[in-house]
C-alpha positions in Angstrom: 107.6 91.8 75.3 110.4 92.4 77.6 112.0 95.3 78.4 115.6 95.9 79.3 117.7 98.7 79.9 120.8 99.4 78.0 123.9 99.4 79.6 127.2 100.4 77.9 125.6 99.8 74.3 125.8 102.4 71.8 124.1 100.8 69.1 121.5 98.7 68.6 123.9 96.0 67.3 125.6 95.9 70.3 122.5 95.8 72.1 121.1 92.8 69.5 124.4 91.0 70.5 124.1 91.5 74.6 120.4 89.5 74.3 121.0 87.1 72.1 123.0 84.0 72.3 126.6 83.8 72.1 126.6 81.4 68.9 123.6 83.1 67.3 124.6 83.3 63.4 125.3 86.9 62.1 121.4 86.1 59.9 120.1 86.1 63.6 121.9 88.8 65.1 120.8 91.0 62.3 116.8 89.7 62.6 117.2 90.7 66.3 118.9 93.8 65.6 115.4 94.4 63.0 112.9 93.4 65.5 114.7 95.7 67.8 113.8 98.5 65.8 110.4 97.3 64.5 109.4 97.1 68.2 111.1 100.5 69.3 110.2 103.1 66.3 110.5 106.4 68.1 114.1 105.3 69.7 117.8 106.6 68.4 118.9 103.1 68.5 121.9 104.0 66.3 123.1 106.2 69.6 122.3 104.5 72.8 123.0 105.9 76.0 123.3 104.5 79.4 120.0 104.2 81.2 117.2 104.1 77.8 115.0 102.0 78.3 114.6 99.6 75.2 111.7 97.2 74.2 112.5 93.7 73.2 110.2 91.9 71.1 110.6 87.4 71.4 113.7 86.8 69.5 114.5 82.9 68.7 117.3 83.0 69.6 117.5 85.3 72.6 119.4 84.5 76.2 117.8 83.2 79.0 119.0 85.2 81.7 119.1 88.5 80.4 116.5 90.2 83.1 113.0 92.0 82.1 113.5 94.9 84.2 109.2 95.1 84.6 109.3 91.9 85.8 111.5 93.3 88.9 109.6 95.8 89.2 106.5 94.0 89.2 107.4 91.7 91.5 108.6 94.6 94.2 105.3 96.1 93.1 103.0 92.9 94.4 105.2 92.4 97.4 104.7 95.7 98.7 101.3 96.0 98.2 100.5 92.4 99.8 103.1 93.9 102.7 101.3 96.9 102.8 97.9 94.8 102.9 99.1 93.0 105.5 100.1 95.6 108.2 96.4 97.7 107.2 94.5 94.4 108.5 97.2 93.9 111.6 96.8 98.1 112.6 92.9 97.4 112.1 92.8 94.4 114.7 95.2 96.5 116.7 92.8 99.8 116.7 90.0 97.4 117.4 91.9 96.1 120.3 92.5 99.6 121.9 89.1 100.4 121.1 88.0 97.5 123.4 90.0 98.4 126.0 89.2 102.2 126.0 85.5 100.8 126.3 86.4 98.6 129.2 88.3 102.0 131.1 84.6 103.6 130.5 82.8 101.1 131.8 84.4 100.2 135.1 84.2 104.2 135.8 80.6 103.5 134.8 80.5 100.8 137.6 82.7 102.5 140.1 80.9 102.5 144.1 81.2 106.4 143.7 79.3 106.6 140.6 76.9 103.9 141.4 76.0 105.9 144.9 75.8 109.0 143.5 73.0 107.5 140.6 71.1 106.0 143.5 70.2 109.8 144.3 70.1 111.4 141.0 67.6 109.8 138.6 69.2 111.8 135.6 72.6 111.2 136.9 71.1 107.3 136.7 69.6 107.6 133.4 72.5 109.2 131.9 74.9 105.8 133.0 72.0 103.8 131.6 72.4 105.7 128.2 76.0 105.6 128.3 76.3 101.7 128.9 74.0 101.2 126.3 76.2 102.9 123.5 79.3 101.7 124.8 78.1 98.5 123.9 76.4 99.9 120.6 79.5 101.4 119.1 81.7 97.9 120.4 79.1 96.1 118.0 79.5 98.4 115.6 83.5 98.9 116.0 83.9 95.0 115.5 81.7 94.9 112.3 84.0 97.7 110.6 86.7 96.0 111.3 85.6 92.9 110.3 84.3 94.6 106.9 87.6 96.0 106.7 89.2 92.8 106.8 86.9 91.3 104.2 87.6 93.8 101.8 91.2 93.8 102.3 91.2 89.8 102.1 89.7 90.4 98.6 92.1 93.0 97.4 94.5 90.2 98.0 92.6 87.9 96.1 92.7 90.9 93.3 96.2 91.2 93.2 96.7 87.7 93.5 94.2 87.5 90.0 96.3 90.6 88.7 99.4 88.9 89.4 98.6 86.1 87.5 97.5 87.9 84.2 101.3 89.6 84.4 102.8 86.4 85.0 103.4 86.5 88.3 102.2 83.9 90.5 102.6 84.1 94.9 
């Protein structure tokens, strides 16, 4: 059922006349004005103000472009939330990114002549770059799979939404 928002209405009358069609009968004006009330029982429909929100149930007769105020804010809804969706996966390839080169920085001090001499006299010093190299790489394998996990899941939360979407009426 839609639901609008009454404007300068006071009554539901005035109301039943806004949403239905111009050359609606006074019969169908007073059905929609009863399916007004049938569908809003805890509403002073006799004393509108400005601003209360008002549930419409299908009336034959009813205007086509009177807007469904959920279905605006639905539709903000989705497109923020595939927006949002969208810059999580583009700051995930970016962290990734900076992650790879913060690993790169490591490495070449890893590799630098200096630190290379000095290993060829310090077996621990030597073992220690050994260790290091070795989970630099590690936690590159690793950082790549969580982000790739994290892009998985994120590519089926818009598949979700896309599914919710569709059971609203909504379609992308």
């Amino acid at each position: 059922m839609p639901i609008v928002v009454v404007e300068q209405e006071k009554t539901v009358a005035a109301l039943a006349a806004r949403l239905v069609e111009a050359t609606a009968s006074e019969a169908a004006k007073e059905r929609a004005v009863q399916a007004i009330r049938e569908a809003n029982p805890g509403l002073d429909l006799d004393h509108l103000r400005p601003g209360v929100v008002v549930v419409v149930p299908p009336l034959a007769e009813a205007r086509d472009d009177v807007p469904d105020v959920v279905d605006g804010a639905l539709d903000a809804y989705f497109e923020q939330i595939h927006r949002e969706l969208g810059a999580f996966i583009q700051t995930a390839q970016s962290a990734l990114e900076a992650d790879k080169a913060e690993r790169a920085a490591t490495a070449e001090v890893l590799d630098a002549e200096e630190v290379q001499a000095a290993a060829q006299y310090d077996p621990v010093l030597r073992n220690n770059l050994e260790q290091a190299r070795r989970t630099l790489a590690d936690d590159g394998q690793i950082a790549v799979e969580i982000t790739k996990s994290l892009i998985s899941g994120t590519e089926q939360w818009f598949t979700d939404l896309d599914d919710l979407s569709t059971l609203w009426g909504r379609t992308r």
